[in-house]
N, C-alpha and C positions, 0 to 999 in steps of 0.2 A: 473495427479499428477502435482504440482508446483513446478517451480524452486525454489530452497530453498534461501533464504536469504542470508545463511552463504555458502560459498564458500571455498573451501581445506582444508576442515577438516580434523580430523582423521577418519579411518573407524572403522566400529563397534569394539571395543576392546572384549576380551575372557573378563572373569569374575573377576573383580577385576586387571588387564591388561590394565590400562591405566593411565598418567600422570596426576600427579595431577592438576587440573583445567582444564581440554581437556573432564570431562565427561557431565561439564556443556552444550557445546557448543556440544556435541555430542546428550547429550536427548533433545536439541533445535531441529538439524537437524531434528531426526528422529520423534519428534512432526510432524512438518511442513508434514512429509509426511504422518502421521499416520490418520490427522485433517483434510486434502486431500481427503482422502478416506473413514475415517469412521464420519466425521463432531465432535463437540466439544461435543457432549451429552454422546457420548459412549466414549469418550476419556477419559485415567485410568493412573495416572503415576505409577502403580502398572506395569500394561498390558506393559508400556513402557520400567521400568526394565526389565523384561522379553526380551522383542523385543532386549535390549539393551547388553542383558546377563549381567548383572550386581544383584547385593541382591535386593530385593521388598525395602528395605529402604534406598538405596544411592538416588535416584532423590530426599526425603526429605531433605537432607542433602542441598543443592541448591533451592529448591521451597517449601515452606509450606504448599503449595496446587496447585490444577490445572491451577486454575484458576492466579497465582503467575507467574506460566510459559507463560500463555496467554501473560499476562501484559512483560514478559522479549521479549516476541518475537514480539509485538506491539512496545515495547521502541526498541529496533533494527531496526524494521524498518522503525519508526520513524526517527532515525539516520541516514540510510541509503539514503530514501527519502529527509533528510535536504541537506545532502551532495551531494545529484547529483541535486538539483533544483538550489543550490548553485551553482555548478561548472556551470551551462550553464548561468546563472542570474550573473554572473562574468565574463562572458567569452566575445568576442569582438562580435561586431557587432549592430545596433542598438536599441531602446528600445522593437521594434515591433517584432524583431527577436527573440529577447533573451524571451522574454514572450511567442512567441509561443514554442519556444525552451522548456520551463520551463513547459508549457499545455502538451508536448508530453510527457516528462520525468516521468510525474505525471500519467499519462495514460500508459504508458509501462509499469512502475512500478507497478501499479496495475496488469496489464495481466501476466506481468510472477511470480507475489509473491502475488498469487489470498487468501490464507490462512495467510498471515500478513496484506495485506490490512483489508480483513474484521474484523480480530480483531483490528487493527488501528482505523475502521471508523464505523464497526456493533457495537450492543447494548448488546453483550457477555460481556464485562468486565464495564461497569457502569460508575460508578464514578472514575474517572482518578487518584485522589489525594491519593486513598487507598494506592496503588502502588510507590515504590521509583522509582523516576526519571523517571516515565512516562509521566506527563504534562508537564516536562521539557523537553524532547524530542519533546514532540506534539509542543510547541510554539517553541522551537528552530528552528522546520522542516517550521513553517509559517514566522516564523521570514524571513525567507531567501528569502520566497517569500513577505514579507511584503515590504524590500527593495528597490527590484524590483518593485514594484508598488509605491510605494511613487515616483521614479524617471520615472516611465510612465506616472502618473500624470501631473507631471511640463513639464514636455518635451513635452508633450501633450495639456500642459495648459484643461485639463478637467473639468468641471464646480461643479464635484463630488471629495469626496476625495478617499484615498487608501481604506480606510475599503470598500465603497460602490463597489467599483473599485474590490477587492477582494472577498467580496460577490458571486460579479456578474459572477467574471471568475473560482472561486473556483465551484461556483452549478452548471455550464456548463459542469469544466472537473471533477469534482466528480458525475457526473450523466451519463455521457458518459461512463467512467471506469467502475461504478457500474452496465448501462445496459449491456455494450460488457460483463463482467462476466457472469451475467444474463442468456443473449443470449447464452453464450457460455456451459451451464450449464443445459437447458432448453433439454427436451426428444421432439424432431419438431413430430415424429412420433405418437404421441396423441396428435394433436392439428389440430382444424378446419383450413383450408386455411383464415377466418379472422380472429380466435385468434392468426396464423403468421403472420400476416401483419407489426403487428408495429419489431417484428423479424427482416424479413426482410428492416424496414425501417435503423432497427439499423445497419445491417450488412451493407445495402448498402451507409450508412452515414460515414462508418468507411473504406470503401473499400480503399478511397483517403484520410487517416485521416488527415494529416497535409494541406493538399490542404483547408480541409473543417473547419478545426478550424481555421486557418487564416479570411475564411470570417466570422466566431463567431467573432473572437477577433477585426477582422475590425471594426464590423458592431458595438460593444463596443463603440470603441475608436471613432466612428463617419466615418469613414473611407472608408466605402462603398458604391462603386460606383452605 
């Protein structure tokens, strides 16, 4: 199961037993864990009142459909992920720091909020624009790293610019994040010892992760020995 996104919430309320605006932020959590376990195909905000003890029609009251909810708990954690790539991409230290700083946080963030990530960056919710204030989360959350790269650039004097520069570090640690999930997801117990191979490459690429995205981000920036 994933750590949930939302943090000290209320717990499950009795039936009709809880504050007003507390039950929104309650059939998030208990999505998050439901979507964990049963994936997004079986997922019912019917099934979820239920779970919630709550009427089969109060989660409409907040979501128009399921797929409404997806998009609330992507835009969350879109939010989330702006604000912590932010806080390290402000924070002291040099530019080389703070970007691997910014590579880890994006890759943490993924492993412990494995069911917001994937509706953040999988192909479950579509077109971003349907949704209120979820492309404006998505660019907000880049923005932050956009920053940070424009002043890695200059400080670097690199012959590319930020977009090429983001590109390039964005498909590294969104491809790293999305195998550790992967790997970590995968039954090793039906698979030949080569179809674990690359498994194993990912596990042991990640053993020393921050050691080993320093020489990615090096080897970027030109910087490899």
């Amino acid at each position: 199961m994933n750590s949930p996104i939302f943090t000290d919430k209320a717990t499950a309320p009795g039936k009709g037993n809880y504050h007003h605006g507390e039950l929104r932020e309650l059939l998030m959590d208990s999505a998050l864990a439901r979507i964990a376990i049963d994936g997004t195909e079986k997922f019912s905000l019917r099934a979820l009142a239920r779970e919630a003890n709550v009427s089969a029609t109060a989660p409409f009251r907040h979501f128009a459909n399921k797929h409404a909810l997806f998009a609330a708990l992507a835009t969350e954690g879109f939010q989330q992920l702006g604000e912590r790539v932010s806080a390290v991409a402000q924070s002291s230290g040099s530019v080389d720091q703070r970007l691997l700083a910014a590579a880890m946080t994006y890759i943490k963030f993924a492993e412990h909020n494995p069911v917001a990530y994937q509706l953040m960056f999988g192909a479950i919710l579509g077109d971003f624009s349907e949704f209120e204030g979820l492309s404006a989360a998505a660019s907000n959350a880049y923005n932050m790293l956009d920053k940070l790269l424009v002043e890695v650039v200059e400080v670097k004097q690199l012959h590319f610019d930020e977009l090429v520069l983001g590109g390039l570090i964005w498909s590294a640690i969104h491809g790293i994040a999305s195998l550790r999930l992967n790997v970590s997801q995968q039954d090793k117990s039906k698979k030949t010892p080569l179809e674990l191979r690359p498994s194993q490459a990912i596990v042991a690429m990640t053993e020393d992760l921050e050691v080993n995205l320093k020489i990615m981000i090096d080897g970027l920036l030109g910087q490899s020995q």
